[in-house]
C-alpha positions in Angstrom: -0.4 -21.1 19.5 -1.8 -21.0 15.9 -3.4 -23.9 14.8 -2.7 -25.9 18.3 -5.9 -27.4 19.1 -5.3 -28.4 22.2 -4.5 -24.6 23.3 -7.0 -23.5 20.9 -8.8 -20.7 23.0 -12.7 -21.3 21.4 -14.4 -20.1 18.0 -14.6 -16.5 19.2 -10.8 -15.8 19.4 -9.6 -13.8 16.5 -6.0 -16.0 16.2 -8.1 -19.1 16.3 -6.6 -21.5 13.1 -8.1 -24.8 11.6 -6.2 -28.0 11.8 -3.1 -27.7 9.6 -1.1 -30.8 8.8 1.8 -28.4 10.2 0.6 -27.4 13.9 1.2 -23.8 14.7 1.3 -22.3 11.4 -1.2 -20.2 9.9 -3.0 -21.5 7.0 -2.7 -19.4 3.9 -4.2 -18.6 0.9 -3.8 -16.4 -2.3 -6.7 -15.1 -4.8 -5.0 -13.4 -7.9 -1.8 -15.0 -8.8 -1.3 -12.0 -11.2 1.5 -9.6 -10.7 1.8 -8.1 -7.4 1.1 -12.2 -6.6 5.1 -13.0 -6.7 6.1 -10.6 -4.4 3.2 -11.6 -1.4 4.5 -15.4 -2.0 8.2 -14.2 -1.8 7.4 -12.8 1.4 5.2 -15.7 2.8 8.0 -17.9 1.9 10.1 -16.6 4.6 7.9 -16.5 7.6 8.2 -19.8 9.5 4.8 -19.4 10.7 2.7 -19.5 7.6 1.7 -22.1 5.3 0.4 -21.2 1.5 -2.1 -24.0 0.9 -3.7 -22.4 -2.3 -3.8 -20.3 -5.1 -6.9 -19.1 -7.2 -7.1 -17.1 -10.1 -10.3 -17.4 -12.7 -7.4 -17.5 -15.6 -6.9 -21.0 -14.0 -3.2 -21.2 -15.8 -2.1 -18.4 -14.0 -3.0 -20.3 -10.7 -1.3 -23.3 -12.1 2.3 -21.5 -12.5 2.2 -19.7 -9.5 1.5 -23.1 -7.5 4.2 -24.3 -9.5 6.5 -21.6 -9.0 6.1 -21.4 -5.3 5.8 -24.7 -4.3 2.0 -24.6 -3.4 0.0 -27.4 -3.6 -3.2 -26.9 -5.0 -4.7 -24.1 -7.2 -7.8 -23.3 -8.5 -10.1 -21.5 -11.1 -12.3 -19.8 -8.3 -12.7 -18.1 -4.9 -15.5 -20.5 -3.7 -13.0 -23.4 -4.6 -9.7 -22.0 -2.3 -12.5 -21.0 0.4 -14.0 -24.6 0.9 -10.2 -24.9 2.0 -10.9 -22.9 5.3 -8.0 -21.2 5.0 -7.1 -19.1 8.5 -6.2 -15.9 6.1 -6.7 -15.1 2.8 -4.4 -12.4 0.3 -6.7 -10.5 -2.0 -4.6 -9.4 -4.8 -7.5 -8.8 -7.6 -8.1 -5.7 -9.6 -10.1 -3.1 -7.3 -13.2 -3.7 -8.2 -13.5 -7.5 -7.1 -11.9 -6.6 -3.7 -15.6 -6.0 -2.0 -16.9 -8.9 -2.8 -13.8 -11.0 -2.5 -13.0 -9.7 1.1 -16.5 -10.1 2.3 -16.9 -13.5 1.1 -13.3 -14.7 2.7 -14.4 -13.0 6.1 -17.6 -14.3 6.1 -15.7 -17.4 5.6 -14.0 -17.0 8.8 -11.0 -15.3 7.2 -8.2 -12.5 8.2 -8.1 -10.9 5.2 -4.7 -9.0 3.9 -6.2 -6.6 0.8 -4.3 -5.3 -2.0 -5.0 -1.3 -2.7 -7.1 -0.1 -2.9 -9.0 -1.4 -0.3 -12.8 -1.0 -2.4 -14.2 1.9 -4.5 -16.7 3.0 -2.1 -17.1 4.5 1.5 -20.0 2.0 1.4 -18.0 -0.6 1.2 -15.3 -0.1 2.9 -17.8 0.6 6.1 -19.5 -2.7 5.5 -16.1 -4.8 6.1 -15.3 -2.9 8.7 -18.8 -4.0 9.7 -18.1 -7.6 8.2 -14.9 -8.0 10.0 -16.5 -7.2 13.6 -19.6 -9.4 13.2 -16.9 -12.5 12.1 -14.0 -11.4 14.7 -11.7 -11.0 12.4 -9.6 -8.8 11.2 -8.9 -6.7 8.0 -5.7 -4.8 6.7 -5.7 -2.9 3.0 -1.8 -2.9 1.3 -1.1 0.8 2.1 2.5 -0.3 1.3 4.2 2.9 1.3 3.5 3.2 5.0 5.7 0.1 5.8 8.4 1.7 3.4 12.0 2.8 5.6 12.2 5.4 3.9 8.9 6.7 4.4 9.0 4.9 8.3 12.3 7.3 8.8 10.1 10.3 7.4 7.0 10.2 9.9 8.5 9.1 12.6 10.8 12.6 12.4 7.7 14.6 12.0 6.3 12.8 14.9 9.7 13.9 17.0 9.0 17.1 15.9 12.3 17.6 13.6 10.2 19.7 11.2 8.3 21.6 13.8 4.8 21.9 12.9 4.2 20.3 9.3 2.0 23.4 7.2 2.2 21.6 3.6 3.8 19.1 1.2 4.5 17.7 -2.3 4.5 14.6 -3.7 5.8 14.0 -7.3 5.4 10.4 -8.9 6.8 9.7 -12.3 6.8 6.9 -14.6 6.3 5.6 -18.1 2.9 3.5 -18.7 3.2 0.1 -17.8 4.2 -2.4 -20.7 1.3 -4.9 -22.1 3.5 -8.0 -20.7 1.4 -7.4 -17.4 -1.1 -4.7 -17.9 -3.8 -4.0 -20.1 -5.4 -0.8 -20.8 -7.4 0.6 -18.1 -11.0 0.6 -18.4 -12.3 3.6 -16.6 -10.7 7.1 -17.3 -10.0 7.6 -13.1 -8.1 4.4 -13.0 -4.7 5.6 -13.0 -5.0 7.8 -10.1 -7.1 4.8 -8.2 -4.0 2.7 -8.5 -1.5 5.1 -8.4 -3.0 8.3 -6.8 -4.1 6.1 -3.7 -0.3 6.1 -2.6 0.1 9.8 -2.4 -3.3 10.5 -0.6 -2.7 7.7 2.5 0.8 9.0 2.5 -0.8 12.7 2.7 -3.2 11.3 5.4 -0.6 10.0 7.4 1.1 13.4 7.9 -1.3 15.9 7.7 -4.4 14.2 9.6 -7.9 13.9 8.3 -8.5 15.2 4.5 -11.3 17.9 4.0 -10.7 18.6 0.5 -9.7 17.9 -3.2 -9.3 19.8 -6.3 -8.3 17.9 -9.2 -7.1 18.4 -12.5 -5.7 16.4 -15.6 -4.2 17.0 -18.9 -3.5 13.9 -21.7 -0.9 14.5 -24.0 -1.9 11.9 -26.1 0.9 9.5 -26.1 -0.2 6.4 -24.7 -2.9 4.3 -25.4 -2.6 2.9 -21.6 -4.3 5.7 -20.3 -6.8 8.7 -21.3 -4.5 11.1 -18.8 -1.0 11.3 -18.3 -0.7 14.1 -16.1 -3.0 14.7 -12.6 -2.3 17.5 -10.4 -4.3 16.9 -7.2 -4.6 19.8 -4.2 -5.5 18.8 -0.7 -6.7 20.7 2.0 -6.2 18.6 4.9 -6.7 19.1 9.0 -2.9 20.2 9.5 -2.1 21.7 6.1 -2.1 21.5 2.3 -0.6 19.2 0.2 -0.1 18.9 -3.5 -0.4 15.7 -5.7 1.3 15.7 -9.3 1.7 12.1 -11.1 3.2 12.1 -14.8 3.2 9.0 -16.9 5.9 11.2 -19.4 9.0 11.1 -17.2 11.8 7.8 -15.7 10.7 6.8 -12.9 10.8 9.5 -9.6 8.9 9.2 -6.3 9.5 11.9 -4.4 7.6 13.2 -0.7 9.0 16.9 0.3 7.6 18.1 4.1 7.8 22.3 4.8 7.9 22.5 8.4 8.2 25.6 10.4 11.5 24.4 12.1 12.7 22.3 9.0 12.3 20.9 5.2 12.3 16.8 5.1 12.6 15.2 1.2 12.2 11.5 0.9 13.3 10.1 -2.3 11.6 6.5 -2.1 13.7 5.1 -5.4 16.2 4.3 -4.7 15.7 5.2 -1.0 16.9 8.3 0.6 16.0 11.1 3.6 17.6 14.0 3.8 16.5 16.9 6.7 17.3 20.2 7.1 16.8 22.4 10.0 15.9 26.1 9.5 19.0 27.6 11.9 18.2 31.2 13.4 22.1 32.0 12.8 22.8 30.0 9.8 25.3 32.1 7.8 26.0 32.3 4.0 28.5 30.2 4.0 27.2 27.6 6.0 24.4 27.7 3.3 26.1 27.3 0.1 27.3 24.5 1.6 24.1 22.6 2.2 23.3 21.1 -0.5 27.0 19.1 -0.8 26.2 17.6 2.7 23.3 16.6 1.3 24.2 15.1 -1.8 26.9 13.5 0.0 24.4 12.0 2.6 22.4 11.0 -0.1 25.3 8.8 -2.3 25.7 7.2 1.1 21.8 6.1 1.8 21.9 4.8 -2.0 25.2 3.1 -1.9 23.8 1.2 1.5 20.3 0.5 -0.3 22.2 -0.8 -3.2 24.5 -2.8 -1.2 21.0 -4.5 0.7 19.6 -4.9 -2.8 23.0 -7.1 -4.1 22.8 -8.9 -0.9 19.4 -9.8 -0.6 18.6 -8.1 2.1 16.3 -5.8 1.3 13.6 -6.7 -1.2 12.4 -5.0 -4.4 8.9 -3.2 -3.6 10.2 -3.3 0.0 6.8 -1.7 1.7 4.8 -4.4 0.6 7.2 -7.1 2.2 7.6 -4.7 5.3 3.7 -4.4 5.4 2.7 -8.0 5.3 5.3 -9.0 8.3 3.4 -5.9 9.9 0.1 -7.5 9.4 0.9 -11.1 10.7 2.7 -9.8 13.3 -0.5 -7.8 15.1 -2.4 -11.6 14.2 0.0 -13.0 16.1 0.4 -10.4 18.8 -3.4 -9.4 18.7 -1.5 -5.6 18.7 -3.4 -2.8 16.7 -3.0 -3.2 12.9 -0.9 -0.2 11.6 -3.8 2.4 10.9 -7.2 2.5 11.7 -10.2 2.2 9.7 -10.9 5.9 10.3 -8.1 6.6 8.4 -8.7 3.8 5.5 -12.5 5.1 5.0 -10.6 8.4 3.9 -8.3 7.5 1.7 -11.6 5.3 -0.1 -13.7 8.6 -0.3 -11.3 11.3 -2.0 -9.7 8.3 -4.2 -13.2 7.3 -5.4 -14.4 11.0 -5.6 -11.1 12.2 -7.6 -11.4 9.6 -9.8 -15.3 9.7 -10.9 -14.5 13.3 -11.0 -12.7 12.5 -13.8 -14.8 10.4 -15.4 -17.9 12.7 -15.4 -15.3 15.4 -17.5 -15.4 17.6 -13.6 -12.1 17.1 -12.8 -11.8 21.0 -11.3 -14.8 19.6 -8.6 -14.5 16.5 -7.4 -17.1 17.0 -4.7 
């Protein structure tokens, strides 16, 4: 049981807890209280088993709100401060490149640490907590949010059943306008868009096509915003079962959609406002049979979106969903001591080609990322 010390199992046990005024509940706490912040806390506030005993953010008013807001009760201007708390896990929900030396101080602390993405900005790194998180027996997850999404969830596990036959390539388009100064403010390096943004599409792409070999980037700036130098990336992957094709615009409303070409099938997940629809390639499909696809699938799709709605009204299903979906993942193999959702195999990936796409860019070779 967490935090029982009577049943506590020794120092070596990776679900081992400190005392907690609240036996059996896992001690908590938060650095960044900035905004990602609200919707880790919504989520902790609904599992029984956890306890948020601090917030820290080194714009210490920041840490005061969100203690206020959420009913935690302390908050601080520093790491080092939450830390001396001996929390059992800690959220690290920083900008990117704090995350290494964040995570390594929390797990050096004795910490399970739960990472925003992405997880660092170098292989490096990323190797040395995996290292870090071995040597402390404790154990590490990055936010790859999109993999805990139903949508997306729906998707793989109908390529795993082999719905699509044999997945040879796919294409995922992201849209949106630049985010608005109330929360964001310009970002600093000319790669950092597709290192927050770009990071989505290639774990996605790693979870379906295997291991990536390689990327060719590109990017155009139509000189609009003052958020970011480029506005429009086009990213091709060569990856162990197929190609896949990145394109993110910052010009159009907001779209996020994933299309799979299979040999047996075509599978198109529209992740706002949440919708799969599949089609099988039929040896004997006739003409008529065709025209008519795409009205049972727009009729298939009204339904999925009037359900999502519906959950959305109720409060059932939470705004930026994967991230809720993701955290309950992660204190669930804690709890369990099951395998965390993906390994470190495939995180050290997704850290390489989203670091190398994105210095591309920044060293004007955006045609060679190598």
């Amino acid at each position: 049981m967490w935090g029982d010390t009577k049943t506590d199992p020794g120092p070596d046990d990776p679900r081992i807890t400190r005392a907690s005024p609240h036996p059996g509940r896992i001690r908590t706490g938060i650095i960044g209280a900035g905004f990602v912040s609200r919707f880790h806390l919504q989520t902790l506030a609904t599992l029984p088993a956890v306890e948020v005993i601090g917030v820290a953010d080194i714009r210490p008013e920041r840490a005061t709100a969100a203690a206020r807001d959420h009913g935690i009760p302390a908050s601080f201007d520093s790491h080092e401060k939450l830390l001396a708390l001996r929390p059992d896990v800690v959220h690290v929900l920083t900008p990117a490149r704090s995350h290494f030396e964040l995570a390594l101080a929390s797990l050096e602390a004795g910490c399970h640490v739960f990472c925003e993405k992405p997880l660092v900005c170098s292989v490096e790194h990323s190797q040395r907590l995996e290292e870090a998180a071995g040597r402390a027996k404790r154990r590490i997850l990055v936010n790859h949010s999109l993999l805990g999404d139903r949508t997306v969830e729906r998707g793989l596990r109908a390529i795993a059943d082999g719905q699509v036959g044999e997945v040879q390539s796919l294409t995922i388009y992201r849209s949106s306008v630049p985010p608005a100064r109330s929360y964001r403010v310009p970002y600093p390096e000319a790669g950092d868009p597709f290192r927050e943004v770009g990071v989505h599409a290639l774990y996605c792409v790693r979870a379906m096509l295997g291991r990536i070999d390689d990327v060719q980037a590109q990017v155009r700036s139509s000189g609009k915003h003052e958020l970011v130098d480029y506005d429009e990336w086009s990213a091709q992957l060569r990856c162990e079962r197929g190609f896949a094709q990145i394109l993110l615009s910052w010009n159009a409303p907001e779209q996020h959609v994933i299309s799979v070409q299979g040999t047996q099938g075509r599978l198109s997940m529209e992740l706002w406002p949440g919708a799969m629809t599949l089609r099988r390639h039929g040896r004997r499909d006739r003409r008529a049979i065709a025209a008519m696809r795409p009205a049972f699938d727009g009729a298939s799709t009204i339904a999925q979106v009037g359900v999502a709605a519906l959950g959305y009204l109720r409060g059932t299903t939470r705004w930026y969903s994967g991230i809720d979906r993701m955290i309950r993942k992660f204190y669930s193999a804690l709890e369990s001591g099951e395998p965390m959702p993906f390994d470190f195999d495939a995180v050290h990936d997704v850290v390489n080609w989203n670091e190398r796409v994105a210095r591309s860019v920044e060293r004007g070779e955006p045609s060679q990322p190598g």
